[in-house]
N, C-alpha and C positions, 0 to 999 in steps of 0.2 A: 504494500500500500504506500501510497506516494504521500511524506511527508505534509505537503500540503492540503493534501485532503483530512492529516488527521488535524491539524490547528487551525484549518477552516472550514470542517466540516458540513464537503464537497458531495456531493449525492453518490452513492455508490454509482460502480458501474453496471449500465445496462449487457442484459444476454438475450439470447433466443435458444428454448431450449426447444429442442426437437426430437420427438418421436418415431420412430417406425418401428417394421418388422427387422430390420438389419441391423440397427444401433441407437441407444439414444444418448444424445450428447448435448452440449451448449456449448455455444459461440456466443462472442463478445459483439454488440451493437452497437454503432457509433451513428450521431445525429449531425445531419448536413441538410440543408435547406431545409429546419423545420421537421424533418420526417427522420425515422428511426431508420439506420442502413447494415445491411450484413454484406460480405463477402459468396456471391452466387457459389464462386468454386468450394468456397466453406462448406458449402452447406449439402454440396453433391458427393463430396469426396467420399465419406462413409457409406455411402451410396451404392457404389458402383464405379467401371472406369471413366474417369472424368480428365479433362484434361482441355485448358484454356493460353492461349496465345494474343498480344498485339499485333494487330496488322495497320497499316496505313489507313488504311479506311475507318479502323474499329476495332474491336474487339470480339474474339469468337470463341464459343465455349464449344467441346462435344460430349457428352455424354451418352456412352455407349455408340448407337447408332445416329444417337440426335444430336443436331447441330443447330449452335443460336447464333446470331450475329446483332454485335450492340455496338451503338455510336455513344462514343462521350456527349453530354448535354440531348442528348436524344431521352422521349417520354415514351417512346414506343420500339421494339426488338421484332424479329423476325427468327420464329421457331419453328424449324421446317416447311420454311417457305410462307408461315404464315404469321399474321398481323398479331403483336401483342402490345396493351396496354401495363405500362409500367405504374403511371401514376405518380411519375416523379422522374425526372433524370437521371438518363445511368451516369454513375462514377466512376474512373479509372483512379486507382490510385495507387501506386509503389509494383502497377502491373495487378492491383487485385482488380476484380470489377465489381462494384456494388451497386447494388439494388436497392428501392425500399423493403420494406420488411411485407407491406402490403402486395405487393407484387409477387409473394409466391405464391398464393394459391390459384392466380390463372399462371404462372410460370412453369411451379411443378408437375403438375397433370399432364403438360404436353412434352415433357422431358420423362418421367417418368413412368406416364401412362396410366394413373391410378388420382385420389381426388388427396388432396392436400386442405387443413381447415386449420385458421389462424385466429388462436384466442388473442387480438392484438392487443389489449390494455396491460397482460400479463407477460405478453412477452413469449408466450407456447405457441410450437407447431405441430399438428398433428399430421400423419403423411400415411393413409390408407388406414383400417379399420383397427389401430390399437389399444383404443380408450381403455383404460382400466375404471372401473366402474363399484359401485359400493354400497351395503345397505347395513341399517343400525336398528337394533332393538335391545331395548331395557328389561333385565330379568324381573323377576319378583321379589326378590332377594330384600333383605331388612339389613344396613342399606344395601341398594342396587348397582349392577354390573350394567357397562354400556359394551355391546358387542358390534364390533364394525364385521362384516363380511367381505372382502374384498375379490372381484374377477381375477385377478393376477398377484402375485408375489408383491408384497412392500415393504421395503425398510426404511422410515421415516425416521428422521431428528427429533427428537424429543424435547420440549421445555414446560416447567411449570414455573406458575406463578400464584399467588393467590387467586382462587376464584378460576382457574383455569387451566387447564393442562392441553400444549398445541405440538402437535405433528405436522413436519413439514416435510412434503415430498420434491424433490428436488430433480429425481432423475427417474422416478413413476409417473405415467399419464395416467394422472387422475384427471377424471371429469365432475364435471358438478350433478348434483342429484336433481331431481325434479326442482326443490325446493331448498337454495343454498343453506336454508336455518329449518334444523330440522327440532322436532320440541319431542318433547317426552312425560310431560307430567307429573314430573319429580320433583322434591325440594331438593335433594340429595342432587341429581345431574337433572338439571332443569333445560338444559337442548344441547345443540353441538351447531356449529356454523361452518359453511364452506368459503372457503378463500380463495383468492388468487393474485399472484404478484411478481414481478420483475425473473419469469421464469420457474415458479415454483406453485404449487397447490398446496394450502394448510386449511388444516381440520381443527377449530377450538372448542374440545367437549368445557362447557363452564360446568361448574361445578361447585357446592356449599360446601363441600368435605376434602380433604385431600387427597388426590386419587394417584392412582400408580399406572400406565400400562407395559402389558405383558405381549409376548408374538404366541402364536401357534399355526398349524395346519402348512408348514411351508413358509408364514407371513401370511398367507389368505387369509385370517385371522387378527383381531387387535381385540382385547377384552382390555378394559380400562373399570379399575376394580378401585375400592375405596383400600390406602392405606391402612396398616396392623393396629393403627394409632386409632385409625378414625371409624373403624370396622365395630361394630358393638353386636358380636353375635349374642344371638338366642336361642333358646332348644326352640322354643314355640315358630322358629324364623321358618316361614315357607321355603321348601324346594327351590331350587333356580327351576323358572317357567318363563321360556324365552316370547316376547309379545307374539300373541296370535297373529296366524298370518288373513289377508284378507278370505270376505265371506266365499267358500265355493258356490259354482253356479247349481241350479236346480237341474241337475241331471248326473248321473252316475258316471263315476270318472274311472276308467280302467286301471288298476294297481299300479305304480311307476315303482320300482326300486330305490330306496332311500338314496344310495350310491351317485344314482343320474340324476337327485332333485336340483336346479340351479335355482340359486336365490330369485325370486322376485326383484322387476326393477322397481328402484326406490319411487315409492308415491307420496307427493306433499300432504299432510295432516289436512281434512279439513278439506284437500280438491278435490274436485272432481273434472273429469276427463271429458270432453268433447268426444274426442276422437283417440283410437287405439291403432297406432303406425306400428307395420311388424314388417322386420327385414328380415327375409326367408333365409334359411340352411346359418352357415356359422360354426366357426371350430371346424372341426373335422369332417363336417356338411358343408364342402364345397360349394355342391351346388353344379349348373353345367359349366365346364369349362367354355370358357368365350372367346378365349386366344393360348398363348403358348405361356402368357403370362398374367393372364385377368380372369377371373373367378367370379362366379355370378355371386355369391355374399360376397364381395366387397362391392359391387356394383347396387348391390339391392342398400345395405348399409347407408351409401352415398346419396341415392334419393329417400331413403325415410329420412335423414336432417335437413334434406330437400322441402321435403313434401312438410316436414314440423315445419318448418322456416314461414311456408306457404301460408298452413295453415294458421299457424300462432299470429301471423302479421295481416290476417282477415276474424280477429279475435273469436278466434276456435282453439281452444284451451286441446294440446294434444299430449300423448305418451309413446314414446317411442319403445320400444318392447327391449329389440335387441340395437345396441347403441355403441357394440363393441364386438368383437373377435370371439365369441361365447357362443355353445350349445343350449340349445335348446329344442327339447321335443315338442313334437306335434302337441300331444296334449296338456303340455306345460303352456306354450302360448296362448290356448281355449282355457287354461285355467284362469290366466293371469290376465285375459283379456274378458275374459266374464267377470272375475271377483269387482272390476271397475266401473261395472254397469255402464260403463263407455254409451253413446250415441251411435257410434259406428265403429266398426272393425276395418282397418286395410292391411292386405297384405301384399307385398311387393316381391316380385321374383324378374328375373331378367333373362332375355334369348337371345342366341343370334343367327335362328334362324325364323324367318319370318320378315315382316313391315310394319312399324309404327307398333300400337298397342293392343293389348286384350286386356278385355275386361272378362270376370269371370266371377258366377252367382254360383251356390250351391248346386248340386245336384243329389238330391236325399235320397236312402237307398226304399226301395217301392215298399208299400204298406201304411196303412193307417196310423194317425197320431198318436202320443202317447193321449193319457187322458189322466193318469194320477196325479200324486204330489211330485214325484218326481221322473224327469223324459229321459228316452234314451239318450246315452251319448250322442250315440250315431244319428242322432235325427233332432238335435238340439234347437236347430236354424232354424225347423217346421215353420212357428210361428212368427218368424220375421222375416221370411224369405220374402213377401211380395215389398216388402219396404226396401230390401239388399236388391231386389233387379231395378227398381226405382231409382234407386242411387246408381244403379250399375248403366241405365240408360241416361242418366241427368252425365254422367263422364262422360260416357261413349258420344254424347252433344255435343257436350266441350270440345271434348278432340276434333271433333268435322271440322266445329266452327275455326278450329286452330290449322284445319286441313293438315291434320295427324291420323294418318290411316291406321282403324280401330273397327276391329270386332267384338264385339259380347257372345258370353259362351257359358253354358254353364258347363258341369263338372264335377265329379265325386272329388273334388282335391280338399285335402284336410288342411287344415282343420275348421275351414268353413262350415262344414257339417254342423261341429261341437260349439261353435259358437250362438249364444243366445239372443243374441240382437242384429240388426243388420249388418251385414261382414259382406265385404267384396275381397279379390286380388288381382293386382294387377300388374302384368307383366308387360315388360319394354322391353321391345324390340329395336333394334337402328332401322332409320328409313331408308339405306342405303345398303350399300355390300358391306361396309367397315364397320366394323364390332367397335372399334375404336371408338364412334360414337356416343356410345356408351356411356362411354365414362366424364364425355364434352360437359362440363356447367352448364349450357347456352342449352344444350339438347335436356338435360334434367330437369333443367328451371323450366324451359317448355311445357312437358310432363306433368310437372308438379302443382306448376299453377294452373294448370286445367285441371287437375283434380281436386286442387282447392275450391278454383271457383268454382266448381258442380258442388260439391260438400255445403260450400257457404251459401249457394243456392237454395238448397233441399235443407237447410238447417231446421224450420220450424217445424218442417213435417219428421225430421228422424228425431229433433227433441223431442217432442209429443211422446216417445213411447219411453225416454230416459224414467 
């Protein structure tokens, strides 16, 4: 640290810390015209082979088989042949070339071929479907345990202070929860709050007692326990009973093995869901392959924060199911998508063979409805199927009107079935021969806000049955 930052206490230095599947790292940010800047070669090098040179004209990076070309004081590049908006003029400097910070997520997509998402106030880059993701629940306990669940491995910084004990993740892509402050109803740990800042995700469980945490299960795990001091056990002290999970839907749910249960994603105290966004396969569900290196869950992943983005910004409160690199079974997403009494169900899947979109309603297997207290799995949808083609025809309009070539189809595909409310899915196709497509922002956003705007269309009629 440079002397003068500590006798005039200079702001720390800015980073960008970055995610993927290859490596996560951080790189130092430095501010020129106003805007935050990184080194493009920085940020590709763990990447893949990458490798940039000055020329007369400019400056030209390649990575792998792709090739950019940038002018000093130039707002705009050309990657592979095509027009890119920077947002700021490129920098050469000492032979590096820098970028804004804002400029990678239409930058990396067409060097890399996958979607890139940029939490810019914090300083995070996300670079294909990594998020590591997390849910909390309060035992019974006299005082109580906060148990964090985590989708991936964490080792966090630990600090306390009175009133609060903070974990900071520094080089885990943590995401935020539905609801960055999550409560709990305790005097003992009365909530926990999610953060974000210059590169980093922190978690402040507050607390009246002084609390300890511990790791388990790999780090998937964080139990945040009240100290020996502050622990006042009792014989009479209840069992640990970790908070119920939400209500199941009215229909019998086929046995899942303890082993394959995946947490529920976190839902804000208190909301409720418009609309239920599920991004098909995940983890070890593929999904179809779409090229030699693009995978339909990360293409499906990519427009569910699409189609959220869509929705939330036509104030349609939404949840996104799977929001990260995770398994989940057919019947785990009917479970977790019924417990929310959602509005609507979507589900998204991707092709690359075919044109434009499908739409797709249930298709229930033949025989009469149930009639008791509780329906079959398999024929969950009975009752809201004519409201699920209603939505599935108010899209398939959209699309015309956007002259997006789109069929409606129905279909045995799961777990529409098990779903109790209206549920569509909808799979995207390129309009072209190039799978590439796919993965375009401009082509997703297209997509998405035709399927918002049919949703936000048809809202009063699929509220009516919330």
């Amino acid at each position: 640290m440079l002397l003068s930052n500590v006798l005039f206490g200079a702001p720390p230095e800015k980073h960008l810390s970055v995610y993927s599947v290859a490596a996560n790292y951080s790189l130092p940010a430095v501010q020129r015209d106003g805007r935050q800047y990184v080194g493009l070669l920085e940020v590709l090098e763990p990447l893949g082979k990458v490798s940039a040179k000055s020329e007369k004209w400019g400056w030209r990076l390649r990575y792998n088989n792709v090739e950019g070309d940038f002018q000093v004081g130039k707002t705009h590049a050309r990657v592979q042949g095509r027009d890119a908006d920077l947002g700021g003029r490129f920098l050469e400097e000492d032979n590096r070339g820098l970028v804004p910070i804002t400029s990678l997520t239409s930058l990396l997509p067409r060097f890399l071929g996958g979607p890139a998402t940029l939490h810019e106030d914090s300083g995070r880059l996300f670079i294909g479907s990594v998020a590591t993701h997390f849910t909390a629940s309060l035992t019974a306990d006299n005082p109580p345990r906060l148990i964090f669940h985590f989708t991936s491995s964490v080792n966090p910084s630990i600090a306390t202070e009175p009133g609060a004990l903070r974990m900071t993740f520094s080089r885990e892509p943590l995401v935020a929860p539905a609801s960055p402050t999550l409560t709990f109803g305790s005097k003992a740990i009365p909530s926990a709050i999610y953060s974000e800042g210059n590169g980093a995700a922190i978690l402040t469980v507050n607390a009246s007692i002084p609390v300890i945490a511990s790791f388990s299960t790999d780090g998937r795990t964080v139990t945040i326990s009240p100290t020996a001091t502050s622990a006042a056990p009792s014989p009479q002290s209840p069992s640990p009973n970790p908070t119920a999970s939400a209500t199941p839907p009215p229909a019998t749910v086929p046995p899942t093995p303890a082993a394959s249960v995946a947490q529920p994603p976190t839902i804000a105290p208190g909301r409720r869901y418009f609309a239920v966004v599920d991004a098909s396969h995940g983890g070890d569900d593929l999904g179809e392959t779409l090229s030699n290196t693009l995978f339909e869950k990360d293409v499906t992943v990519a427009l569910a924060r699409s189609l959220r983005q869509e929705l939330e910004s036509r104030g349609i409160p939404t949840l996104v199911l799977r929001d990260s690199d995770a398994n989940l079974s057919l019947d785990q997403r009917a479970v977790f998508a019924n417990a929310d009494h959602a509005a609507i169900y979507i589900a998204l899947h991707a092709a690359s063979n075919g044109r434009g979109v499908r739409v797709y309603t249930s298709l229930l297997p033949f025989g009469g409805d149930d009639r008791g207290t509780f329906r079959s799995w398999t024929s969950a949808q009975h009752a809201s199927l004519p409201l699920s083609q209603s939505a599935a025809n108010a899209v398939a309009a959209e699309m015309q009107r956007r002259q997006i070539p789109v069929r409606t189809l129905a279909a045995p595909l799961r777990p529409l079935n098990n779903v109790i409310g209206p549920a569509i899915a909808v799979e995207v196709a390129p309009q072209g021969p190039d799978s590439s497509q796919l993965t375009a922002p401009d082509y997703q956003q297209l997509v998405t806000s035709a399927v918002a705007t049919a949703i936000a269309a048809t809202r009063d009629q699929l509220g009516a049955q919330q």
